[in-house]
C-alpha positions as CSV (number, residue, x, y, z in Angstrom):
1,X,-78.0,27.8,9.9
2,X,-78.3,25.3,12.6
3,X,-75.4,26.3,14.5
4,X,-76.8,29.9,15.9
5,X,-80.1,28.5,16.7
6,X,-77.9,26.7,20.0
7,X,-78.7,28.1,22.9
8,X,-76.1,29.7,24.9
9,X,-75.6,28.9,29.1
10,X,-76.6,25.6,28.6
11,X,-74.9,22.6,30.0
12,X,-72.1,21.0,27.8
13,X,-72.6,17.4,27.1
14,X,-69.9,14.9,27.2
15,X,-67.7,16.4,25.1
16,X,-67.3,19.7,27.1
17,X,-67.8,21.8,24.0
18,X,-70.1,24.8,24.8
19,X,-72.1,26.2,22.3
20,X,-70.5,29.7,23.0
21,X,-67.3,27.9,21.2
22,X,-69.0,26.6,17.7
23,X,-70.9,29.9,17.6
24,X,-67.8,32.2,18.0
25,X,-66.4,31.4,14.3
26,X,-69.4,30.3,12.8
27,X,-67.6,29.9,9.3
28,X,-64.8,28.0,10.8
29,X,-67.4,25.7,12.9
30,X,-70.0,24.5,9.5
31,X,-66.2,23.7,8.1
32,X,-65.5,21.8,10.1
33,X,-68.7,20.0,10.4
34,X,-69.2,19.6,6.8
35,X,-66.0,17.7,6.8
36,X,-66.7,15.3,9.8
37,X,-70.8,14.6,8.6
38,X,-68.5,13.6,4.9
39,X,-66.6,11.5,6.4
40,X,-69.2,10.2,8.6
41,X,-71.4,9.5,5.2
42,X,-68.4,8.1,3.4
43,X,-67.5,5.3,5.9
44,X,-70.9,4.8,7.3
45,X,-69.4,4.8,11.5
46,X,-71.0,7.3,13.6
47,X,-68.4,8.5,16.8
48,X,-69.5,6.4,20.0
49,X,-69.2,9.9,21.9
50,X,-72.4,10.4,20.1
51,X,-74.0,7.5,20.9
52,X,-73.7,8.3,24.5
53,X,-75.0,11.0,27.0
54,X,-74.4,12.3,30.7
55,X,-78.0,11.3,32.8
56,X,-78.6,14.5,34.6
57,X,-81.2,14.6,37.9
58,X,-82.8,18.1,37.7
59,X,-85.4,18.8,40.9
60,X,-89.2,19.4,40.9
61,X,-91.1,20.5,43.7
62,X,-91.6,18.2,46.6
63,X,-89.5,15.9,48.9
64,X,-86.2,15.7,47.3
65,X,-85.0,12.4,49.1
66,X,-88.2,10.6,46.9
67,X,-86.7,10.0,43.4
68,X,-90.0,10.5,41.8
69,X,-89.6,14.5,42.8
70,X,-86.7,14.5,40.0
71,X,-87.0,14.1,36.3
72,X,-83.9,13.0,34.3
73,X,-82.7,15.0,31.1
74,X,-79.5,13.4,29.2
75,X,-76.9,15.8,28.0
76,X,-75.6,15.0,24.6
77,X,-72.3,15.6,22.0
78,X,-74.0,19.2,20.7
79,X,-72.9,17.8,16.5
């Protein structure tokens, strides 16, 4: 199942859900996500939280007042 292959202490994306939460009732969690990827299917409208993502600036070595000494990663809705 998708849902414990998350990795845990990772950054929670915009919707603040971390993936200690849908792991803790695993059975409860696929539920639930069954039912909103159905109703997803059935009126063909995906969630604009999931068409949108926090732009995160993590460091690399080097002179960190040069923007190229960063590299973006975009944090995203974890469903």
């Amino acid at each position: 199942m998708a849902v414990r292959q998350i990795k845990n202490g990772k950054a929670a994306g915009p919707d603040n859900i971390p993936a200690e939460a849908l792991k803790s009732d695993i059975e409860a969690t696929t539920n639930m996500l069954y039912l909103l990827f159905k109703k997803i299917w059935e009126e063909e409208q995906v969630p604009m939280d999931w068409k949108e993502g926090h732009l995160v600036k993590i460091p690399k070595k080097g002179d960190l007042s040069k923007c190229e000494n960063y590299r973006g990663i975009t944090l995203l809705s974890i469903p």
